[in-house]
Residue frames relative to the residue before (quaternion, step in Angstrom):
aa qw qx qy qz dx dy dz
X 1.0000 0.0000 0.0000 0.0000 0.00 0.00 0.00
X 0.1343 -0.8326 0.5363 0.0335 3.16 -0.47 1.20
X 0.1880 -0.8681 0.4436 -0.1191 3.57 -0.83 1.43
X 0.1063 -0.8080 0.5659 0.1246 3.83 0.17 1.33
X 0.3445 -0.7762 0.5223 -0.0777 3.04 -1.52 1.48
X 0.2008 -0.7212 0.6009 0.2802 4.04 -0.46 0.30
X 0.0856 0.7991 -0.5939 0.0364 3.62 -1.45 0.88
X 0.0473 -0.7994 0.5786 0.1549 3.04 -0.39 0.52
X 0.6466 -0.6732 0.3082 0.1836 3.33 -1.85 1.21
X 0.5287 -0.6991 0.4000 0.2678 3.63 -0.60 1.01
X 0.5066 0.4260 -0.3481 0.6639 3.50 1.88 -0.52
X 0.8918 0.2863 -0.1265 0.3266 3.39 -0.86 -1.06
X 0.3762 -0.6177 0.6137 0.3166 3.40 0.65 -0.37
X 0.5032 0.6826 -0.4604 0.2625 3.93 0.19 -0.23
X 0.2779 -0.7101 0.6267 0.1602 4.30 -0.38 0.63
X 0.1381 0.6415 -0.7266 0.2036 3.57 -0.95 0.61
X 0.3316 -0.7431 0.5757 0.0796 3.51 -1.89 0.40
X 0.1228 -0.8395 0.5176 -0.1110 3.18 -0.85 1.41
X 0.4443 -0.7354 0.4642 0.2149 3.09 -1.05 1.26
X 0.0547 0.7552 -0.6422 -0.1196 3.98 -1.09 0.62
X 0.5869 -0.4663 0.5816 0.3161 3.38 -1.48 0.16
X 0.2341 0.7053 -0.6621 -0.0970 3.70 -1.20 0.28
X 0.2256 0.7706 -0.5206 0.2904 3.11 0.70 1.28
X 0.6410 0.6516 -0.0172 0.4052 3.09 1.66 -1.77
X 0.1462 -0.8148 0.3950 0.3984 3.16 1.62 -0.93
X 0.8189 -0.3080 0.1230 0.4685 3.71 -1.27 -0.46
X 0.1336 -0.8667 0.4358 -0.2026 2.77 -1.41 1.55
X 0.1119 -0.8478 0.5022 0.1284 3.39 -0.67 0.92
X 0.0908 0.7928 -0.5927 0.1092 3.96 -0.83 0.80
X 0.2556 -0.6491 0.6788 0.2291 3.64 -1.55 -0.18
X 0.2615 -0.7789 0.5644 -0.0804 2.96 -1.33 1.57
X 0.0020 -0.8403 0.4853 0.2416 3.86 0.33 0.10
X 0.6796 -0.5764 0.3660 0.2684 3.24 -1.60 1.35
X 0.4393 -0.7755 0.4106 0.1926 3.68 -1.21 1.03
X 0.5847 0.6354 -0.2208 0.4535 2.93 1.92 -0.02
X 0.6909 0.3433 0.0963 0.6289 3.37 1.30 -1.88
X 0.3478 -0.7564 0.4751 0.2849 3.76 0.56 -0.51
X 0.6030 0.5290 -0.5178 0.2975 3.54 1.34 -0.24
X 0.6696 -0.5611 0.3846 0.2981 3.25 -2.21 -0.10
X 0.3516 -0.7538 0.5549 -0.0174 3.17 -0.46 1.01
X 0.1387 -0.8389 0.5076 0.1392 3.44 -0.17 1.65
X 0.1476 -0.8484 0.5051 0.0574 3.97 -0.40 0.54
X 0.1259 0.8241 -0.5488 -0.0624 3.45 -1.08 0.59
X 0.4944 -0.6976 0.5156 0.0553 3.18 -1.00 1.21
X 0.0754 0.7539 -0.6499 0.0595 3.57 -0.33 1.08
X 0.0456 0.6387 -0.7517 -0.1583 3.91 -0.95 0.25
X 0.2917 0.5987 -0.7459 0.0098 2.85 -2.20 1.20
X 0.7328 -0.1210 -0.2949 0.6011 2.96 -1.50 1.49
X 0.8461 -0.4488 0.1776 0.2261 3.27 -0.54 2.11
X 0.6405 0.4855 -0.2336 0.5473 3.77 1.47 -0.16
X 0.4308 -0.6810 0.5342 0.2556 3.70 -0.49 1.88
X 0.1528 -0.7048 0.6871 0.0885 3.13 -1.79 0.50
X 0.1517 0.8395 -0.5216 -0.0083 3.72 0.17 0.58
X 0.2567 -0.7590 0.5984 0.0010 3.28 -1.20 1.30
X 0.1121 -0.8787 0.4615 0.0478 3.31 -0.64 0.80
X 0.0546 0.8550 -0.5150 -0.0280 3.89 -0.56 0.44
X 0.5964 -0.4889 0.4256 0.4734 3.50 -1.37 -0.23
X 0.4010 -0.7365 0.4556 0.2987 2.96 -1.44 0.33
X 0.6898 0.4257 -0.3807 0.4451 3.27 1.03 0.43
X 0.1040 0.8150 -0.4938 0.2848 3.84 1.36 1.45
């Protein structure tokens, strides 16, 4: 089940939407920002059936 998400960038401040899988269950990856190009660490929690996606810098 594929689920499009709003984030916004931990560098830039900029919101954009992104597409995750909750098929896969809870996850941890690095996306890079469509605005700024940096990496964007991300994690993907599902509970009760509704993604949770947390985003940080990658240099935290």
């Amino acid at each position: 089940m594929i689920e499009e998400l709003t984030i916004t960038c931990p560098y830039c401040g900029e919101a954009f939407t992104t597409l995750v899988d909750c098929s896969a269950g809870d996850q941890d990856y690095i996306e890079d920002c469509v605005v700024c190009c940096r990496p964007i660490e991300c994690h993907l929690s599902l509970s009760a059936g509704s993604p949770d996606l947390q985003v940080r810098r990658d240099d935290e």
